[in-house]
C-alpha positions as CSV (number, residue, x, y, z in Angstrom):
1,X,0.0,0.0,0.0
2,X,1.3,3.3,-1.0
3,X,1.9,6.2,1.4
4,X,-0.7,8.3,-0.1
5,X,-3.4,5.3,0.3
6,X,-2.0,5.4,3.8
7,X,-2.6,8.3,4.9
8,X,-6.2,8.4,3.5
9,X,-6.9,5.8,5.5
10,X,-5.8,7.5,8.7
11,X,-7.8,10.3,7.7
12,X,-11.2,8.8,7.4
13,X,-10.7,6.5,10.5
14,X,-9.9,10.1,12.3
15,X,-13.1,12.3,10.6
16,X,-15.2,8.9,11.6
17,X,-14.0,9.2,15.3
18,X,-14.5,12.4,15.6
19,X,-18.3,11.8,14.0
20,X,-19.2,9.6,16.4
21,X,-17.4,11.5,19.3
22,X,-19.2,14.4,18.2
23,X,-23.0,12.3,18.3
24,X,-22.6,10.8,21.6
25,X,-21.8,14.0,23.4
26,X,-24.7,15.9,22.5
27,X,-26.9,13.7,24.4
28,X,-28.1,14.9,27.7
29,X,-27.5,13.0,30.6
30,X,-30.2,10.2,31.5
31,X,-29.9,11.4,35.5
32,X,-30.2,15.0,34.9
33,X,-34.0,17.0,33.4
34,X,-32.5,20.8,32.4
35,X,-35.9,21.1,30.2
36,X,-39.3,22.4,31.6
37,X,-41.4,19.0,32.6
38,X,-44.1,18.2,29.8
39,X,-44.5,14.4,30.7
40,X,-48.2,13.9,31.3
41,X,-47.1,12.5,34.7
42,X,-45.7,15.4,36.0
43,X,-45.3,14.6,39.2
44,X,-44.0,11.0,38.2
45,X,-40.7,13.5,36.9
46,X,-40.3,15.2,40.2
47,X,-38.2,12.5,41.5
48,X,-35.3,13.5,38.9
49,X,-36.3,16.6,38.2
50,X,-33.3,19.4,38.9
51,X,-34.1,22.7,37.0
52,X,-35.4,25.7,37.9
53,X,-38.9,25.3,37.7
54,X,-38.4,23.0,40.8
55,X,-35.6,23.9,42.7
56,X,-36.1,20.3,44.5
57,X,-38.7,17.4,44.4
58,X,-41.1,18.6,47.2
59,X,-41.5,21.7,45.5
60,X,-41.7,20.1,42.4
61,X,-44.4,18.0,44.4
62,X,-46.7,20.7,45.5
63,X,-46.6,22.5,42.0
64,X,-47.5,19.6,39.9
65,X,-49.5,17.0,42.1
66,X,-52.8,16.3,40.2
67,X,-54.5,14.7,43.0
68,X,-54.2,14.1,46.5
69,X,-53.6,10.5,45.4
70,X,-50.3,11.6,43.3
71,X,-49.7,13.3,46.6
72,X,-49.7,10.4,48.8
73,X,-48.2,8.0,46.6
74,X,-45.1,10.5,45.5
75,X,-44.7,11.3,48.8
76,X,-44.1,7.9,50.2
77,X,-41.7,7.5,47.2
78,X,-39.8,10.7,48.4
79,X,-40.0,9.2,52.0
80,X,-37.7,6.0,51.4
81,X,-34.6,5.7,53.3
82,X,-32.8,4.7,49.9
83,X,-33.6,7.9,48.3
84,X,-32.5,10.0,51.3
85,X,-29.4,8.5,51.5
86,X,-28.8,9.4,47.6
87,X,-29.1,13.1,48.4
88,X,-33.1,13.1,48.2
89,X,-34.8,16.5,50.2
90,X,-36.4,15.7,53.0
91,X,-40.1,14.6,53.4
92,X,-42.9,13.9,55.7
93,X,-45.8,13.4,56.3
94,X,-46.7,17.1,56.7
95,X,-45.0,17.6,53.4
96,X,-47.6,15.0,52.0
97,X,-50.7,17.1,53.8
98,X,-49.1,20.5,52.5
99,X,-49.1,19.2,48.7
100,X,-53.0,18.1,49.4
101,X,-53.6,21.5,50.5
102,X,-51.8,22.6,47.6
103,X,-54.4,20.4,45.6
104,X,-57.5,21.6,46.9
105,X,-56.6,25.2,46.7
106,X,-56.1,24.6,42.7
107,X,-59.4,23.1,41.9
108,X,-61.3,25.2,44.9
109,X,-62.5,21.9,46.1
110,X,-63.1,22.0,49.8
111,X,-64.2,18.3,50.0
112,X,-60.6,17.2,48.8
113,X,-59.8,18.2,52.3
114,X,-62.3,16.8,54.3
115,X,-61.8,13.1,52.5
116,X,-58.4,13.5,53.4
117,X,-58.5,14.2,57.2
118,X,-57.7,18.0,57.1
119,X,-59.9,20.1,58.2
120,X,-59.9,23.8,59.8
121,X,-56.4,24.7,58.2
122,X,-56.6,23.0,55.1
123,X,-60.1,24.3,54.4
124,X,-59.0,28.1,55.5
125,X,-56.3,28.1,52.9
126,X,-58.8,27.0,50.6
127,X,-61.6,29.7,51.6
128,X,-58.5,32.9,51.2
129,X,-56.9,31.5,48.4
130,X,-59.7,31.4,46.1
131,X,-62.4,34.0,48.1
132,X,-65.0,31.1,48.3
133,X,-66.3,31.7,52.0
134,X,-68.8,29.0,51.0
135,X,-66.0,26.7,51.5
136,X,-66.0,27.1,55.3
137,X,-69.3,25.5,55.5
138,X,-68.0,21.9,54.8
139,X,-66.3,22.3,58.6
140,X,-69.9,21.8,59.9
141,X,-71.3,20.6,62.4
142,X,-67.9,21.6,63.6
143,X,-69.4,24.9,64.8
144,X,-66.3,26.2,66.7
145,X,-64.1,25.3,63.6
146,X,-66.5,26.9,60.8
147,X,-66.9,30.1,62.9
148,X,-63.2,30.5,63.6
149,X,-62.9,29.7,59.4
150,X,-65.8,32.3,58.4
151,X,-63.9,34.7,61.0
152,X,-59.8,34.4,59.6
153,X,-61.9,34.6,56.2
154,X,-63.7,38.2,56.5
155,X,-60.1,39.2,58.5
156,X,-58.0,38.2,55.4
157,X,-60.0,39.6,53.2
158,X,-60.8,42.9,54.8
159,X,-64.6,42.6,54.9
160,X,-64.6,43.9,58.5
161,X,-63.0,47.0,57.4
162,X,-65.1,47.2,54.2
163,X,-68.5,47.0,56.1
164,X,-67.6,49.6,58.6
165,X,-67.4,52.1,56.2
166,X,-71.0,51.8,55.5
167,X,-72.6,55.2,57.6
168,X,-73.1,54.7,60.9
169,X,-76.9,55.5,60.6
170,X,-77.1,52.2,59.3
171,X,-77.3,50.5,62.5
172,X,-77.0,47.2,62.7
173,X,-76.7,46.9,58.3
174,X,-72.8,47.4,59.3
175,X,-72.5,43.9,61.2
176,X,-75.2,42.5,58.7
177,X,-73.0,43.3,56.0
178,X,-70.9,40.6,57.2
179,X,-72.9,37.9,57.3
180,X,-73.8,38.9,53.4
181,X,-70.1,39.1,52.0
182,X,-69.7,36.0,53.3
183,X,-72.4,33.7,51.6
184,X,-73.9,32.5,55.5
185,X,-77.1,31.2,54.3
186,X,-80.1,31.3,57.7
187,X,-79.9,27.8,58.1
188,X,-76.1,28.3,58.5
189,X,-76.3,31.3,60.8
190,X,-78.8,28.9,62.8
191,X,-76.4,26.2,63.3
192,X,-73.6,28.2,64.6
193,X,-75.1,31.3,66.4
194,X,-73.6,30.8,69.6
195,X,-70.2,30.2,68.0
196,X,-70.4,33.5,66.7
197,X,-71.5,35.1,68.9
198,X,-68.3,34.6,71.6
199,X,-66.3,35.1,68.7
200,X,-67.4,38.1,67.6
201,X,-67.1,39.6,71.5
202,X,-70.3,41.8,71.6
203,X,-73.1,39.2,72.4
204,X,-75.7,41.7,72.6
205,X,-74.6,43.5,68.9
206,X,-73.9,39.6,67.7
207,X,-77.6,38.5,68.5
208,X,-79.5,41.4,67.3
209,X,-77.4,41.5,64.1
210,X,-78.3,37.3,63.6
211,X,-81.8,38.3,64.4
212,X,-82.2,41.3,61.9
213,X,-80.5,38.6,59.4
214,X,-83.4,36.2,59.6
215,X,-86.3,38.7,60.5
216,X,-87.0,37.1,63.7
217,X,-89.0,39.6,66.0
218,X,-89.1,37.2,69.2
219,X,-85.1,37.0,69.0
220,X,-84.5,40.8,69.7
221,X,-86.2,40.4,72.7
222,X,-82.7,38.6,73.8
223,X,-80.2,41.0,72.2
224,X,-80.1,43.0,75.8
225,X,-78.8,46.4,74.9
226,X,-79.4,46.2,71.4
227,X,-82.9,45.6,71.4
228,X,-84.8,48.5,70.4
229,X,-81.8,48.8,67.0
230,X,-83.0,45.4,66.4
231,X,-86.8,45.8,66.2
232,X,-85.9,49.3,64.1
233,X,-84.1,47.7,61.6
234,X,-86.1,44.7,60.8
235,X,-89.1,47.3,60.7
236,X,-88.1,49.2,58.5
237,X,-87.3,46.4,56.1
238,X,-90.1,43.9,56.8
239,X,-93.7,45.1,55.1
240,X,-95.4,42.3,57.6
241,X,-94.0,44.4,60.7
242,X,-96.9,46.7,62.0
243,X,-97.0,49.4,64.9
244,X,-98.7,46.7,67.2
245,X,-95.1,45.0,67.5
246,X,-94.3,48.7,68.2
247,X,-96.3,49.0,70.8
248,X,-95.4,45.2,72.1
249,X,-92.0,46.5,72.2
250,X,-93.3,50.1,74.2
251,X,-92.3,53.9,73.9
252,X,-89.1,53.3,75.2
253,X,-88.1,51.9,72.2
254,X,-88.6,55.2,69.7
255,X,-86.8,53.8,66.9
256,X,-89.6,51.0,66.1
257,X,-92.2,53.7,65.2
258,X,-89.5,55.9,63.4
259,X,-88.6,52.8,61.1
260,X,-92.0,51.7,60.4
261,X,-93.5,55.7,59.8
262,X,-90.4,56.0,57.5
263,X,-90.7,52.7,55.5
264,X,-94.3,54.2,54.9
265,X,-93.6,57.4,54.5
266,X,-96.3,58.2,57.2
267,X,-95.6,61.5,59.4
268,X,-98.6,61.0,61.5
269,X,-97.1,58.0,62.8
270,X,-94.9,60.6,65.1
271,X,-97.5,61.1,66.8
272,X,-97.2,57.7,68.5
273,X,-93.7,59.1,70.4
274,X,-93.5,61.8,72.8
275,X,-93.6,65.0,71.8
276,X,-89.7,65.2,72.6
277,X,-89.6,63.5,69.9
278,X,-91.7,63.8,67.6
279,X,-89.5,66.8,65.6
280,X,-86.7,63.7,65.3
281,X,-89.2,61.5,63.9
282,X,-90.3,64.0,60.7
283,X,-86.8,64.1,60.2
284,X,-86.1,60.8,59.7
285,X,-88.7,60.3,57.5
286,X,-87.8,63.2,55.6
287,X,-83.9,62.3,55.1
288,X,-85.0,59.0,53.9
289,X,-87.3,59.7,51.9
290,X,-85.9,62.8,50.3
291,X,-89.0,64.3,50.6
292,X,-87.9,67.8,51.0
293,X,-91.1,69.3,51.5
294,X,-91.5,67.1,55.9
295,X,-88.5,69.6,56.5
296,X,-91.5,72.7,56.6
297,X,-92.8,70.3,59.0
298,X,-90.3,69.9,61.5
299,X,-90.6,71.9,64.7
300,X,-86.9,72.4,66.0
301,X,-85.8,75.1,63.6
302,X,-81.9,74.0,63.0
303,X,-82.9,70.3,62.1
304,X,-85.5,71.7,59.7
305,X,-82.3,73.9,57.7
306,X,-80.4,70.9,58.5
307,X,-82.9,68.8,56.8
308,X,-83.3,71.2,54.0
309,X,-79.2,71.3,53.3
310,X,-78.9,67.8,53.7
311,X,-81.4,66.9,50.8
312,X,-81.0,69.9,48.5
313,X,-77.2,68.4,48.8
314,X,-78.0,64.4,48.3
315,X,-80.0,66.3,45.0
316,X,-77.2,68.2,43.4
317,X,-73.9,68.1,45.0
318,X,-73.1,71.1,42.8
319,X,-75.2,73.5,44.5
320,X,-75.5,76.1,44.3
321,X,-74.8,75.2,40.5
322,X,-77.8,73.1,39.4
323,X,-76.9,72.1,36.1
324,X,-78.6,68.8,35.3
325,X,-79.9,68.5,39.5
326,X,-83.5,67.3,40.5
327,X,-84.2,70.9,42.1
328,X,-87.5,72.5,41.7
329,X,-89.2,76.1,42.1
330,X,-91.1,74.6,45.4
331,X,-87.9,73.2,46.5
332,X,-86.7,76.8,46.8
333,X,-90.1,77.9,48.5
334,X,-89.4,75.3,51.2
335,X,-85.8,76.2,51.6
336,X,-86.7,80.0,52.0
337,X,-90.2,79.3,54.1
338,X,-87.5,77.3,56.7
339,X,-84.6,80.2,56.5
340,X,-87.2,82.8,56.7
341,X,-88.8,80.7,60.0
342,X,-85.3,80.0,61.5
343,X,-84.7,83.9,61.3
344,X,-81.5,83.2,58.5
345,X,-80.7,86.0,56.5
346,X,-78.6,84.1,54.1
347,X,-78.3,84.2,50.4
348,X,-78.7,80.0,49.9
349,X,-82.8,81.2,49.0
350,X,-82.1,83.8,46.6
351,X,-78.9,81.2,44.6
352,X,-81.7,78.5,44.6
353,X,-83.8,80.6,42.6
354,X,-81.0,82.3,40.8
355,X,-80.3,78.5,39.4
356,X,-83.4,77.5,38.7
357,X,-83.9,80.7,36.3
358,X,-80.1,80.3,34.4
359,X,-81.4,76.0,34.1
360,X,-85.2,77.0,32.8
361,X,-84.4,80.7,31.8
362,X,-87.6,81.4,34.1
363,X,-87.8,85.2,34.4
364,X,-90.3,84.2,36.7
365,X,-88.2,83.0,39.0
366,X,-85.9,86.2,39.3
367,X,-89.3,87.7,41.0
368,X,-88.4,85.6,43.8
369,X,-85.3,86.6,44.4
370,X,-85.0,88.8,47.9
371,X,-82.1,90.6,47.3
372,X,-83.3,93.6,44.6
373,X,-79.0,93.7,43.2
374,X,-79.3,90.6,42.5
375,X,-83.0,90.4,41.7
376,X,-82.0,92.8,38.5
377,X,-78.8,91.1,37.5
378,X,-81.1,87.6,37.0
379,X,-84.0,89.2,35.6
380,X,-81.0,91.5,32.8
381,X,-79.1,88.4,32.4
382,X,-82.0,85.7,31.9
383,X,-84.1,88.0,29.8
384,X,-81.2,88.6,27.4
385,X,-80.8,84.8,27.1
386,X,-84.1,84.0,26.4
387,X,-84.2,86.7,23.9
């Protein structure tokens, strides 16, 4: 063989080498994942998995785990003494209950707790996670368990803090707007009143705000302190309630005939309270109903011009600009029959009437106007614009 056949020879036993060399090096290890997981069996991968979607097995556990099977099963693979000795993390059997918790939070299913032996902690995690209050429910008949659940819920999610921004003239609607935000269905309430109740820290408050919840008249009569709130506020929601529970209830609870004479809009139902009160009466009626025209009516002169500012406000914040505001030639009359009667010499009268006659361009309404400046400056201006 000649030299030159020679050395062709070495050269394509060298390129062949270096071909296979080359093939066998780009394959990845068989004991090391660097990829994202995208087996089916995800959690079947977490024993070797080693990237940096799961910086080690258990937390590659508790992100993947389908079911609190996988959990269980995976776990106990994790858990052998062979695999800790190779360098495996750590696990336990809390580990195992932590990636069923993990579970039920992603599918929201409160019952994968329950058929697993975790209850209050497991079932709280789901309840936040996923703002299901409902969820809290499953811990019954557990009653001190579901009310300490409902009560880390409405604390984690700020419902306390959201319902007591609601006006304080809203009584006992503050405490019931708890109850509502989270989902508490009567039957519910029913079971776990008492539980409540010495959570919650104000019995009396507690029990007329469960009463007012379900309507139930007889159960004010044991809210204590809060009884005469709790017979007002379920009057003045509850067509059925009638001034004879009133008067079961007596004089010394006021509020009951001011709830029922403002849910009908009935003034003469004042007339059932002592005349100390009766002024207080008109004006509750009037603020809720808006009625502008009960403020003429009301006896004690600054509630009447409080009533009046109050309404003509709640009607057109922009006063004394009316622009597009619900505010009427005989809401002016009222506002300057009560001024005029309180002995005010303000100009709120004479702006009510200069709006209403820039909004209508109503000369007529100039006429009105007490001050004669201004008087002629509405009647020049309006005139000109209706021209």
């Amino acid at each position: 063989m000649s030299n030159q056949a020679i050395y062709l020879l070495y050269a394509f036993v060298a390129i062949s080498l270096l071909f296979l060399a080359g093939c066998t090096t780009n394959q990845p290890s068989p004991s090391t994942n660097t990829t994202p997981i995208q087996s089916a069996n995800l959690a079947e991968q977490c024993l070797v998995c080693n990237n940096e979607m799961c910086q080690t097995d258990r937390d590659c556990l508790y992100i993947n785990a389908e079911s609190a099977d996988v959990c269980k099963r995976m776990g106990n693979e994790m858990m052998r003494d062979d695999r800790l000795k190779e360098g495996g993390w750590a696990f336990t059997k809390n580990n195992i209950g932590e990636c069923i918790i993990r579970v039920a939070i992603r599918k929201n299913d409160s019952n994968i707790c329950i058929s697993n032996g975790l209850q209050l902690d497991c079932i709280e995690a789901v309840a936040k996670n996923n703002k299901n209050p409902v969820a809290c429910a499953n811990l019954l008949p557990e009653k001190d368990m579901a009310a300490e659940c409902y009560k880390e819920y409405a604390d984690y999610i700020g419902i306390l803090t959201s319902c007591n921004q609601l006006e304080t003239s809203q009584g006992l609607k503050r405490t019931v707007c708890v109850l509502e935000n989270l989902s508490i269905s009567i039957a519910q309430v029913e079971a776990i009143t008492p539980q409540i109740c010495v959570i919650w820290g104000n019995s009396d408050l507690c029990t007329a705000t469960i009463a007012y919840y379900k309507k139930d008249v007889p159960m004010c009569d044991l809210s204590g302190t809060e009884k005469g709130n709790c017979y007002a506020a379920i009057a003045l929601e509850d067509p059925s309630f009638d001034l004879k529970k009133c008067d079961a209830v007596g004089v010394d609870y006021p509020a009951c005939y001011f709830s029922v004479a403002k849910r009908t809009n009935n003034p003469a139902i004042c007339d059932e309270v002592p005349s100390s009160l009766k002024s207080n009466c008109i004006n509750e009626i009037a603020l809720y109903s808006s009625d502008i025209d009960l403020c003429s009516q009301i006896e004690d002169m600054p509630n009447a011009v409080a009533c009046v500012r109050y309404i003509l406000n709640k009607r057109c914040p922009t006063y004394p600009e009316l622009g597009e505001c619900n505010i009427s030639m005989s809401d002016c009359d009222v506002m300057r029959q009560v001024f005029q009667l309180s002995g005010r010499s303000d100009s709120n009268p004479d702006q009510c009437y200069y709006g209403i006659a820039k909004k209508n361009l109503d000369v007529s309404a100039c006429s009105k106007i007490g001050d004669m400046n201004a008087r002629t400056e509405c009647t020049q201006l309006v005139g000109h614009a209706a021209d």
